[in-house]
N, C-alpha and C positions, 0 to 999 in steps of 0.2 A: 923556416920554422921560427925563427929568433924576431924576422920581423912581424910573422905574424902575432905572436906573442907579447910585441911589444906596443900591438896595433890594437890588443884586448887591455892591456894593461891603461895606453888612455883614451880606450873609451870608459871604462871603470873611473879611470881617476877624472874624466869630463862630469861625468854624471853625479859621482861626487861633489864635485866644485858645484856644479848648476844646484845641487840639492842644498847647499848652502847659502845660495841668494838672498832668498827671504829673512836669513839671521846676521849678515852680514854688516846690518847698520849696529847690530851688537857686540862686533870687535872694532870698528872703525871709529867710533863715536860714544862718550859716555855720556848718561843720562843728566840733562841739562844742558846740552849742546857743546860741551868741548869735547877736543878729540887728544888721546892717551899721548904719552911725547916720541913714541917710537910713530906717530901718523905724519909723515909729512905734508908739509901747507901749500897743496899745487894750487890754491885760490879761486878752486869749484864751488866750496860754500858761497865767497863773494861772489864771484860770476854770479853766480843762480840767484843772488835774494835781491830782493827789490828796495826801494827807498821806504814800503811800510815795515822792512824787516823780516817777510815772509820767503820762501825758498818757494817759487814757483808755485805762490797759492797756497804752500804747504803751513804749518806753524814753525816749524826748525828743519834742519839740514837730516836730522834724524829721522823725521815722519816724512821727509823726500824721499831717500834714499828707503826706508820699507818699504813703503808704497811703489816704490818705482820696481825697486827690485821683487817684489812678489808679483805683480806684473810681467815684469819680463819673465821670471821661472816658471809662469804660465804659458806664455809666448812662447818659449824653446821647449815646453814638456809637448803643446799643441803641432806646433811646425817637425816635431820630431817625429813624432808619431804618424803625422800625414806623409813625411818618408820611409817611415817604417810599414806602411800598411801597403804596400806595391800588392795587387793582383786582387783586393780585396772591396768589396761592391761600397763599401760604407766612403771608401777614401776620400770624394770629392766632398763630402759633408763635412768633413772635420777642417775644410776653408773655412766654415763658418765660426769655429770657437779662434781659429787664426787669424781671420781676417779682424774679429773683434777684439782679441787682445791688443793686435798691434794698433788697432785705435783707440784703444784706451791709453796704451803707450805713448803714442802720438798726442792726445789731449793732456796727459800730464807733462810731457815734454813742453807743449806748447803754451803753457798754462792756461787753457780754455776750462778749467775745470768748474770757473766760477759761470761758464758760459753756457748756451742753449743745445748745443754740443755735448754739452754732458749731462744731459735730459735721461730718464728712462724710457721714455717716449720714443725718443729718440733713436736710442740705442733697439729697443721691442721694432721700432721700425726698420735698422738696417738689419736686425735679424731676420726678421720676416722679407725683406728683400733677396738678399743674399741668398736666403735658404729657397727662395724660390725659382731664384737663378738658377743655380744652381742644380733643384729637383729637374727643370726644365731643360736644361742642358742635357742634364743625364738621360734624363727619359730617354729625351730625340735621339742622343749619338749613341747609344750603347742597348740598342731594343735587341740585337744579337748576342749580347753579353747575359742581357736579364733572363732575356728565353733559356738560355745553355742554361743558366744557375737554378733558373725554377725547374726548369723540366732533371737537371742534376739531384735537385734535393725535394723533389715530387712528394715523393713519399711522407717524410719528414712533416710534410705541411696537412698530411692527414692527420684530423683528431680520431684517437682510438677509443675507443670505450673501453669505461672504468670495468675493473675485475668482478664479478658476480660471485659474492661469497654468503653464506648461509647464518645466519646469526643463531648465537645460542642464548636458552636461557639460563640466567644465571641463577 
Protein backbone atom coordinates (compact mmCIF):
# COMPACT_ATOMS: atom_id res chain seq x y z
CA UNK A 1 0.00 0.00 0.00
CA UNK A 2 2.79 2.39 1.00
CA UNK A 3 4.56 1.80 -2.14
CA UNK A 4 1.74 2.27 -4.11
CA UNK A 5 1.07 5.44 -2.56
CA UNK A 6 4.39 6.66 -2.98
CA UNK A 7 4.25 5.58 -6.82
CA UNK A 8 0.93 8.21 -6.99
CA UNK A 9 2.79 10.70 -5.11
CA UNK A 10 5.51 10.92 -8.12
CA UNK A 11 3.73 10.76 -10.75
CA UNK A 12 1.84 14.00 -9.21
CA UNK A 13 5.05 15.47 -8.28
CA UNK A 14 6.53 14.51 -12.35
CA UNK A 15 3.69 16.17 -13.81
CA UNK A 16 4.17 18.90 -11.59
CA UNK A 17 7.83 19.48 -12.63
CA UNK A 18 7.00 18.83 -16.48
CA UNK A 19 4.18 21.66 -16.04
CA UNK A 20 6.73 23.80 -15.14
CA UNK A 21 9.09 23.66 -18.09
CA UNK A 22 8.03 26.38 -20.05
CA UNK A 23 8.58 29.04 -16.87
CA UNK A 24 11.57 27.58 -15.98
CA UNK A 25 13.98 30.13 -18.01
CA UNK A 26 12.03 32.51 -15.31
CA UNK A 27 13.86 31.18 -12.17
CA UNK A 28 17.15 30.37 -13.87
CA UNK A 29 17.80 33.51 -15.63
CA UNK A 30 16.99 37.24 -15.19
CA UNK A 31 15.91 39.48 -17.76
CA UNK A 32 18.84 40.68 -19.66
CA UNK A 33 20.81 37.50 -19.55
CA UNK A 34 22.29 37.08 -16.17
CA UNK A 35 21.59 34.46 -13.90
CA UNK A 36 20.68 35.08 -9.94
CA UNK A 37 23.95 34.01 -7.63
CA UNK A 38 22.34 31.02 -6.06
CA UNK A 39 22.57 29.53 -10.33
CA UNK A 40 25.63 27.86 -10.52
CA UNK A 41 28.01 28.45 -13.89
CA UNK A 42 28.29 24.70 -15.46
CA UNK A 43 29.28 26.65 -18.67
CA UNK A 44 26.15 25.67 -20.93
CA UNK A 45 25.47 29.24 -21.92
CA UNK A 46 29.25 29.30 -23.27
CA UNK A 47 29.03 25.85 -24.80
CA UNK A 48 25.83 26.84 -26.70
CA UNK A 49 26.62 30.47 -27.99
CA UNK A 50 28.51 31.00 -30.87
CA UNK A 51 31.30 33.67 -32.01
CA UNK A 52 28.13 36.04 -33.20
CA UNK A 53 27.08 35.80 -29.59
CA UNK A 54 23.85 33.93 -30.39
CA UNK A 55 22.80 30.61 -28.32
CA UNK A 56 22.04 28.22 -31.07
CA UNK A 57 20.36 30.78 -33.35
CA UNK A 58 18.64 32.08 -30.34
CA UNK A 59 19.11 36.04 -29.23
CA UNK A 60 20.17 35.01 -25.41
CA UNK A 61 20.44 31.95 -23.23
CA UNK A 62 16.95 32.97 -22.16
CA UNK A 63 15.02 32.76 -25.45
CA UNK A 64 17.08 29.23 -25.78
CA UNK A 65 16.08 27.85 -22.93
CA UNK A 66 11.87 28.90 -23.40
CA UNK A 67 11.86 27.87 -26.61
CA UNK A 68 13.66 24.77 -25.95
CA UNK A 69 11.76 23.97 -22.93
CA UNK A 70 8.20 24.56 -24.33
CA UNK A 71 9.09 22.28 -26.87
CA UNK A 72 10.16 19.64 -24.98
CA UNK A 73 6.72 20.13 -22.43
CA UNK A 74 5.15 19.33 -25.69
CA UNK A 75 7.12 16.32 -26.49
CA UNK A 76 6.45 14.58 -22.95
CA UNK A 77 2.58 16.01 -22.65
CA UNK A 78 2.43 14.14 -26.63
CA UNK A 79 4.75 10.79 -25.85
CA UNK A 80 2.67 10.53 -22.61
CA UNK A 81 -0.20 10.44 -23.72
CA UNK A 82 0.57 7.94 -26.74
CA UNK A 83 1.37 5.55 -23.51
CA UNK A 84 -1.49 6.40 -21.93
CA UNK A 85 -4.09 5.73 -24.73
CA UNK A 86 -3.25 1.66 -24.73
CA UNK A 87 -6.50 -0.23 -26.31
CA UNK A 88 -7.67 3.02 -27.95
CA UNK A 89 -8.16 3.35 -32.02
CA UNK A 90 -6.75 7.13 -32.24
CA UNK A 91 -3.17 5.81 -30.53
CA UNK A 92 -1.07 5.41 -33.55
CA UNK A 93 -2.07 8.97 -34.82
CA UNK A 94 -0.80 10.78 -31.84
CA UNK A 95 3.10 9.63 -33.54
CA UNK A 96 2.28 12.23 -35.45
CA UNK A 97 2.23 15.38 -32.93
CA UNK A 98 5.47 13.17 -31.41
CA UNK A 99 7.24 12.35 -34.01
CA UNK A 100 7.00 16.47 -34.92
CA UNK A 101 7.87 17.75 -31.65
CA UNK A 102 10.90 15.75 -31.47
CA UNK A 103 11.82 17.39 -34.68
CA UNK A 104 11.53 20.53 -33.83
CA UNK A 105 13.57 19.54 -30.77
CA UNK A 106 16.08 18.21 -32.77
CA UNK A 107 16.20 21.52 -35.24
CA UNK A 108 16.69 23.78 -32.33
CA UNK A 109 19.09 21.47 -30.72
CA UNK A 110 20.92 21.44 -34.00
CA UNK A 111 20.59 24.82 -34.85
CA UNK A 112 19.05 24.39 -38.17
CA UNK A 113 16.62 26.80 -37.50
CA UNK A 114 17.98 29.30 -39.74
CA UNK A 115 17.80 26.34 -42.21
CA UNK A 116 15.45 24.68 -45.00
CA UNK A 117 14.58 22.38 -42.36
CA UNK A 118 12.79 24.73 -40.57
CA UNK A 119 10.38 25.53 -43.49
CA UNK A 120 6.51 25.32 -43.02
CA UNK A 121 6.61 23.42 -46.04
CA UNK A 122 8.42 21.47 -44.84
CA UNK A 123 7.21 20.66 -41.81
CA UNK A 124 3.06 20.52 -43.80
CA UNK A 125 5.22 17.91 -45.67
CA UNK A 126 6.25 15.52 -43.04
CA UNK A 127 2.98 15.84 -41.54
CA UNK A 128 1.28 14.85 -44.41
CA UNK A 129 3.66 12.02 -44.78
CA UNK A 130 3.71 10.62 -41.42
CA UNK A 131 0.12 10.78 -41.16
CA UNK A 132 -0.20 8.90 -44.18
CA UNK A 133 2.09 6.35 -42.93
CA UNK A 134 0.77 5.83 -40.65
CA UNK A 135 -3.36 5.93 -41.76
CA UNK A 136 -1.95 3.26 -44.14
CA UNK A 137 -0.45 1.11 -41.72
CA UNK A 138 -3.37 1.05 -39.73
CA UNK A 139 -5.85 0.35 -42.20
CA UNK A 140 -3.96 -2.84 -43.46
CA UNK A 141 -2.92 -4.34 -39.83
CA UNK A 142 -5.88 -3.65 -37.91
CA UNK A 143 -9.23 -4.30 -40.51
CA UNK A 144 -10.21 -6.79 -37.52
CA UNK A 145 -10.02 -4.32 -34.95
CA UNK A 146 -11.95 -1.41 -36.99
CA UNK A 147 -14.77 -4.03 -37.81
CA UNK A 148 -15.15 -5.13 -33.94
CA UNK A 149 -15.33 -1.07 -32.95
CA UNK A 150 -17.70 -0.16 -35.88
CA UNK A 151 -20.00 -2.95 -35.77
CA UNK A 152 -19.57 -2.19 -31.38
CA UNK A 153 -20.69 1.31 -31.67
CA UNK A 154 -23.17 0.77 -34.87
CA UNK A 155 -25.73 2.30 -33.49
CA UNK A 156 -24.02 5.32 -32.24
CA UNK A 157 -23.17 6.18 -35.84
CA UNK A 158 -26.92 6.47 -36.74
CA UNK A 159 -28.27 10.01 -37.21
CA UNK A 160 -31.59 10.34 -35.28
CA UNK A 161 -34.02 12.65 -36.26
CA UNK A 162 -34.59 15.88 -34.48
CA UNK A 163 -37.78 15.99 -31.94
CA UNK A 164 -41.34 17.08 -33.76
CA UNK A 165 -42.65 19.56 -31.53
CA UNK A 166 -45.79 21.92 -32.24
CA UNK A 167 -45.03 25.68 -32.08
CA UNK A 168 -47.32 27.99 -30.39
CA UNK A 169 -48.60 31.22 -31.10
CA UNK A 170 -47.48 33.89 -29.10
Amino acid sequence: MTKKILKELLKAVAIIALSSLPYIHDVITIRGGDFPSWVPDLGIETFLTNSDGDVLGFSSYRVFLYTFLIHLFAHIGYAGWFFEAKNKLYRPFLLVPVALSLYQIIIILSDYRGSDLNEPHIKIVLTIVISSLLAINFFLNNKKTINTHLLKHKNSLKTKKPLQTEEKNI
